[in-house]
C-alpha positions as CSV (number, residue, x, y, z in Angstrom):
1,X,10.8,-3.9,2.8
2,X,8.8,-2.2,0.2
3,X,6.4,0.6,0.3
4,X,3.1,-0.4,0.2
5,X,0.3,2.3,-0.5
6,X,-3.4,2.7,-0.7
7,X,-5.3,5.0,-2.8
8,X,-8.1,7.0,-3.7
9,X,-7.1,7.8,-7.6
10,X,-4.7,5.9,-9.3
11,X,-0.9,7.2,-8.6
12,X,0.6,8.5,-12.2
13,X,-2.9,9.4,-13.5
14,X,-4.1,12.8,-14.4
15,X,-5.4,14.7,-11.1
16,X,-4.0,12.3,-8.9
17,X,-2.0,14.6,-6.3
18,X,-1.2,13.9,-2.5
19,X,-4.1,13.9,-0.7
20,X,-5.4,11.0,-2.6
21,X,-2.6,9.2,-0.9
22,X,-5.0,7.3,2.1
23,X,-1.9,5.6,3.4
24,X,1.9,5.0,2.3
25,X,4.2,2.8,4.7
26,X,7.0,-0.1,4.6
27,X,6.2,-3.6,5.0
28,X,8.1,-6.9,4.7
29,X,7.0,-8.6,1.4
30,X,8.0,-12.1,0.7
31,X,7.2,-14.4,-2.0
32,X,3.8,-16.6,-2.1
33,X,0.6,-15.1,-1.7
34,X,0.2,-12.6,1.5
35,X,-2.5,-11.1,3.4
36,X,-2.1,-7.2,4.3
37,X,-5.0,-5.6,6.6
38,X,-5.5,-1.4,7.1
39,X,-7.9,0.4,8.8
40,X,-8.3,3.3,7.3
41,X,-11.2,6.7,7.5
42,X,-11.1,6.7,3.5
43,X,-12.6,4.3,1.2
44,X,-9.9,3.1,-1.4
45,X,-10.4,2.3,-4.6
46,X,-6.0,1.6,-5.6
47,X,-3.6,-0.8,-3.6
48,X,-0.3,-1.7,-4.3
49,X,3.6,-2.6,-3.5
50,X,5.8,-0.4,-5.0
51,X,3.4,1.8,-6.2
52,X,5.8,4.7,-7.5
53,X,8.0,2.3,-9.2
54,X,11.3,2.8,-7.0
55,X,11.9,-0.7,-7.8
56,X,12.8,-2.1,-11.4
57,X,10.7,-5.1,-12.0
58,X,10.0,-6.4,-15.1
59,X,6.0,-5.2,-15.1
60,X,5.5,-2.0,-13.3
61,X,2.0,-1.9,-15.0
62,X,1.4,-5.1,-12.2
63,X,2.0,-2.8,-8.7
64,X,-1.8,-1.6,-8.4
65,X,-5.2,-3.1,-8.6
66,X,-8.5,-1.5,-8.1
67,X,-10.3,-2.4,-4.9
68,X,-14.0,-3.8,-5.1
């Protein structure tokens, strides 16, 4: 289980604070490539497992991208 987020600013960057937190839960990740689906009220523009690094991996710069 990892925490899985999704964002209006990116987490770690100036001005980002809580409520640009759209939604932060647990989800089974497994290797391969996966599909995750929200509905959310907010438009995101960051997604990402692990977002506030609680795990040690050896890239943390890899646990966001920007949503188009």
């Amino acid at each position: 289980m990892f925490d899985v987020g999704i964002f209006t600013a990116e987490p770690g960057k100036a001005g980002f604070d809580e409520a640009d937190v759209v939604l932060l839960e647990r989800r089974p990740i497994r290797s391969g490539v996966q599909t995750l689906r929200f509905i959310t009220t907010r438009e995101p523009a960051f997604a990402g497992v692990d977002p506030y690094n609680k795990w040690i991996d050896r890239d943390s710069n890899d646990n966001l991208r920007a949503v188009s």
